[in-house]
DRENDO-1510 file (C-alpha; in Angstrom, 1 decimal, always signed):
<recs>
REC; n; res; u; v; w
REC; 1; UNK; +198.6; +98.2; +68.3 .
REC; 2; UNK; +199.0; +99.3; +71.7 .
REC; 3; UNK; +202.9; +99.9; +73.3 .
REC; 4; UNK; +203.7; +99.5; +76.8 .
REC; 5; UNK; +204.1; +103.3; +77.7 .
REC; 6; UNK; +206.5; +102.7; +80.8 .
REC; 7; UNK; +208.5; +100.6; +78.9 .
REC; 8; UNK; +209.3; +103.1; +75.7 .
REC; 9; UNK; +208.5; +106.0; +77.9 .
REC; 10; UNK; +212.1; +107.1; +78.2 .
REC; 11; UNK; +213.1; +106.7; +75.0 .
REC; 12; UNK; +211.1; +109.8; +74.0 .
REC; 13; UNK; +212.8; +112.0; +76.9 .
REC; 14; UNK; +215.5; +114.6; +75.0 .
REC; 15; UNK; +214.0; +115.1; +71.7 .
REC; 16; UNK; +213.9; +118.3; +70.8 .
REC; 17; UNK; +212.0; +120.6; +68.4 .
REC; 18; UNK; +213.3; +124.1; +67.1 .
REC; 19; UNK; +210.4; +127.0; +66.8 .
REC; 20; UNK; +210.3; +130.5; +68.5 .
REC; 21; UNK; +208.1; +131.1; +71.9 .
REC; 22; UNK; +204.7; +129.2; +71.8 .
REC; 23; UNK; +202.4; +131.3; +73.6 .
REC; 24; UNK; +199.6; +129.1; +75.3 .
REC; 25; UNK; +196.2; +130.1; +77.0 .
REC; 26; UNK; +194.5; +127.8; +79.2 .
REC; 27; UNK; +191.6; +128.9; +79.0 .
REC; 28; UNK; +189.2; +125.8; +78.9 .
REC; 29; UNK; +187.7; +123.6; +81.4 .
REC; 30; UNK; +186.7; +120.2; +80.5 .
REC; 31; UNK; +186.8; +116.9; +81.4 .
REC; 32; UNK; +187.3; +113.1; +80.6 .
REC; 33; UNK; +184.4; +111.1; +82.0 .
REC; 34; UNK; +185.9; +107.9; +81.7 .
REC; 35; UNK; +188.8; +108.4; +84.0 .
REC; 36; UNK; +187.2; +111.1; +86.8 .
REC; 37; UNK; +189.8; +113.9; +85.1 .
REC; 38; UNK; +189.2; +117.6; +85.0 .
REC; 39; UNK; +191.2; +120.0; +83.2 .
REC; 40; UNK; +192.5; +122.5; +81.8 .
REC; 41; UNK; +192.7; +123.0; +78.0 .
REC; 42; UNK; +194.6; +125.7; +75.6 .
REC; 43; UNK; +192.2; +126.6; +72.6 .
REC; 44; UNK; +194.0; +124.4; +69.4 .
REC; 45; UNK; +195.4; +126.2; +66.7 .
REC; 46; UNK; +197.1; +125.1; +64.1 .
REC; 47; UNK; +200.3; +126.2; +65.5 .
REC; 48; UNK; +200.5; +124.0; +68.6 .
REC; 49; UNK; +198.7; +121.2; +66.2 .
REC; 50; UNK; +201.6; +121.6; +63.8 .
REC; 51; UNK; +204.6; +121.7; +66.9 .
REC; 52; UNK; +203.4; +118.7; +68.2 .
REC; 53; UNK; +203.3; +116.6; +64.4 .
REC; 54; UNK; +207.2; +118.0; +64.2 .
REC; 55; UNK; +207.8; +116.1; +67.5 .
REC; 56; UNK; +206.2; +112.8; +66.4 .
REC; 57; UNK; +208.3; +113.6; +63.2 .
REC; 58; UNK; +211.3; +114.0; +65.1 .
REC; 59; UNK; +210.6; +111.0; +67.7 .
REC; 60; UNK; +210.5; +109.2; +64.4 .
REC; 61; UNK; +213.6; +110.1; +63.2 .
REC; 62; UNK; +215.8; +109.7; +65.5 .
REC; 63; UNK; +214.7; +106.0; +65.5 .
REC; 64; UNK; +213.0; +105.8; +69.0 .
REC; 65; UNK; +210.1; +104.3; +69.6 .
REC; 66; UNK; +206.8; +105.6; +68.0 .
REC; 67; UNK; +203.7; +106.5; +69.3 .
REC; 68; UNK; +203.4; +104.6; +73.0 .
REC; 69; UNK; +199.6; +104.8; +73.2 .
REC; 70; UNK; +196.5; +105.5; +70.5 .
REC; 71; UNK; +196.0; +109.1; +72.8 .
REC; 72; UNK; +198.7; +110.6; +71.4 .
REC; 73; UNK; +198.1; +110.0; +67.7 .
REC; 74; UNK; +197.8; +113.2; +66.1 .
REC; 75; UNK; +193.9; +113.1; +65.4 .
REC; 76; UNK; +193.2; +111.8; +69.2 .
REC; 77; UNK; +195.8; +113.9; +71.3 .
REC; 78; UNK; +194.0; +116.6; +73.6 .
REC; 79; UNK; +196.4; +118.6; +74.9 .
REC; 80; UNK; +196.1; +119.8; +78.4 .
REC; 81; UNK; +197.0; +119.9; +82.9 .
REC; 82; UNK; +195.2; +117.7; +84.5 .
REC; 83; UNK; +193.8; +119.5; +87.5 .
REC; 84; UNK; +192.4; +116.5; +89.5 .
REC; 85; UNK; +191.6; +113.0; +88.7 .
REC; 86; UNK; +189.9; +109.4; +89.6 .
REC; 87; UNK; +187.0; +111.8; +90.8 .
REC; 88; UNK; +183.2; +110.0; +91.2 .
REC; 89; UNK; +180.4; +111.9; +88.9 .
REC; 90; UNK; +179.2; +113.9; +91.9 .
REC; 91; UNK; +182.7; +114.8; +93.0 .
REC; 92; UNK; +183.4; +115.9; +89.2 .
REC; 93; UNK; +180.3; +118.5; +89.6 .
REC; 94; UNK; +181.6; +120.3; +92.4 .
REC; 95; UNK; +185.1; +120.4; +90.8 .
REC; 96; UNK; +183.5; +122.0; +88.3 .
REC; 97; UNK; +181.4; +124.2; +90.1 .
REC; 98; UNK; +184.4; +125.5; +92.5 .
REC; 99; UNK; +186.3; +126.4; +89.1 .
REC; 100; UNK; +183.8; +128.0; +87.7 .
REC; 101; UNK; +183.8; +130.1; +90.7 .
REC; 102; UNK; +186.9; +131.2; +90.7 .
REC; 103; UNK; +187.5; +130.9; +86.6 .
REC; 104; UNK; +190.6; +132.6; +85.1 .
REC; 105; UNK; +192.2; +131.9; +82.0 .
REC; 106; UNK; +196.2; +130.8; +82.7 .
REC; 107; UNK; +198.1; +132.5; +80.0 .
REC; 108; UNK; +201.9; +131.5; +79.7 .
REC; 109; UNK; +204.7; +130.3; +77.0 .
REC; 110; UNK; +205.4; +126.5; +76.2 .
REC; 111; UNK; +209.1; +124.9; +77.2 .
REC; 112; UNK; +207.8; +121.6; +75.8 .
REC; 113; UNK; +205.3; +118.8; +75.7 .
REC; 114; UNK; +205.4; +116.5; +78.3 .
REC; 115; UNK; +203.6; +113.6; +79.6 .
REC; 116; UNK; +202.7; +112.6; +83.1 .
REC; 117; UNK; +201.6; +108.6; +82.7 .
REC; 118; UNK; +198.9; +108.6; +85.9 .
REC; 119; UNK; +197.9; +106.8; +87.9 .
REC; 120; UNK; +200.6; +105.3; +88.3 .
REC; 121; UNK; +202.5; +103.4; +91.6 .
REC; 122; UNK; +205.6; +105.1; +90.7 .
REC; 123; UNK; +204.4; +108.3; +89.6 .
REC; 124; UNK; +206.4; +108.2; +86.0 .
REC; 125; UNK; +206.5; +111.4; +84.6 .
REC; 126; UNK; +208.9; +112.0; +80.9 .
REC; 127; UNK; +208.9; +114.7; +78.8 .
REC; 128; UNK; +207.8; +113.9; +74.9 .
REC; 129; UNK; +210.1; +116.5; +74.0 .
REC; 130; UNK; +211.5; +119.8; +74.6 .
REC; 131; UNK; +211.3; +123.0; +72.6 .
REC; 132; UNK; +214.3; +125.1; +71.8 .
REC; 133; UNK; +214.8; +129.1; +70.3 .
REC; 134; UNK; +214.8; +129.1; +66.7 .
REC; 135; UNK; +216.1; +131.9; +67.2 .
REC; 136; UNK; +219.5; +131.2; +69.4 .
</recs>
């Protein structure tokens, strides 16, 4: 069953998951056909796999609302920054070709897992929840 994200969108904002820095590497280029996206991609591991399953766990209980659309089930999520989007298939090729040409990996730490719900009129952007020092 499909949620109305704006509508339990907010509900998610403030959760928050304990774990040490989560270093990421973006370091793949890819692409969702259906919607004109390109972006960028850290490599999975079962580390980032397993955060992200504590923060549905914790979403669930606290009692807010569950999983707002089937993309962020576990076994569909794909994390990643979207770079550009709504592009035709030609204007995707030259994305990807201007990339390419200038291709380095972004390497960085985590401060959460967020969601920007685009394209949208009023730009809604919530974060699914934050990530705190285990070690604080």
């Amino acid at each position: 069953m499909r949620r109305d994200h704006r509508q339990n969108a907010g509900a998610w904002h403030g959760t928050t998951v304990s774990t040490s820095a989560l270093p990421v590497h973006l370091d793949l280029l890819g692409i969702f056909p259906e919607s004109g996206v390109l972006f960028l991609a850290p490599r999975m591991s079962q580390t980032l796999f397993s955060l992200y399953r504590r923060g549905l766990d914790a979403i669930a209980a606290s009692g807010k609302p569950g999983v707002i659309t089937e993309l962020l089930l576990p076994d569909r999520w794909t994390p990643h920054c979207t770079l550009l989007g709504e592009l035709t298939s030609a204007q995707l090729l030259t994305a990807i070709e201007a990339y390419q040409r200038r291709w380095a990996p972004i390497h960085g730490v985590a401060v959460g897992i967020g969601m920007r719900l685009w394209p949208s009129a009023d730009d809604h952007r919530f974060s699914l929840f934050r990530l705190c020092d285990a070690t604080a």
